[in-house]
C-alpha distance (Angstrom), angle and dihedral (degrees) to the residues before:
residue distance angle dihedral
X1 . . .
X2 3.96 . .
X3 3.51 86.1 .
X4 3.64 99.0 60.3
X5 3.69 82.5 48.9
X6 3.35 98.1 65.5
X7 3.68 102.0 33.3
X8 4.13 88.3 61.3
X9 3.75 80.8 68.3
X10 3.96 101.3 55.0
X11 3.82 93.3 41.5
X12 3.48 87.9 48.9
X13 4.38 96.0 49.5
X14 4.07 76.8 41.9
X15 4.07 91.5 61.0
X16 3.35 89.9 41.5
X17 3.74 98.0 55.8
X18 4.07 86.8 41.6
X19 3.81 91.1 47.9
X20 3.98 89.4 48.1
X21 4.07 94.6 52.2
X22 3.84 88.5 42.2
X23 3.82 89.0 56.0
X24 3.45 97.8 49.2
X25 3.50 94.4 44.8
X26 4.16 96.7 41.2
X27 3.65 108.9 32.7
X28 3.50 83.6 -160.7
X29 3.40 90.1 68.8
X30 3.54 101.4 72.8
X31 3.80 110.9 114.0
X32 3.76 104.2 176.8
């Protein structure tokens, strides 16, 4: 159960990252 814990984290800093390069690239892809 810990485990899941701390892999919500990483995916989440790994979406982020994703979201971030889509943005830049797609300007379209800017959510906020």
């Amino acid at each position: 159960m810990m485990d899941l814990k701390e892999e919500k984290p990483r995916a989440r800093e790994l979406r982020i990252s994703r979201g971030f390069d889509l943005a830049s690239f797609n300007p379209h892809g800017i959510s906020t």
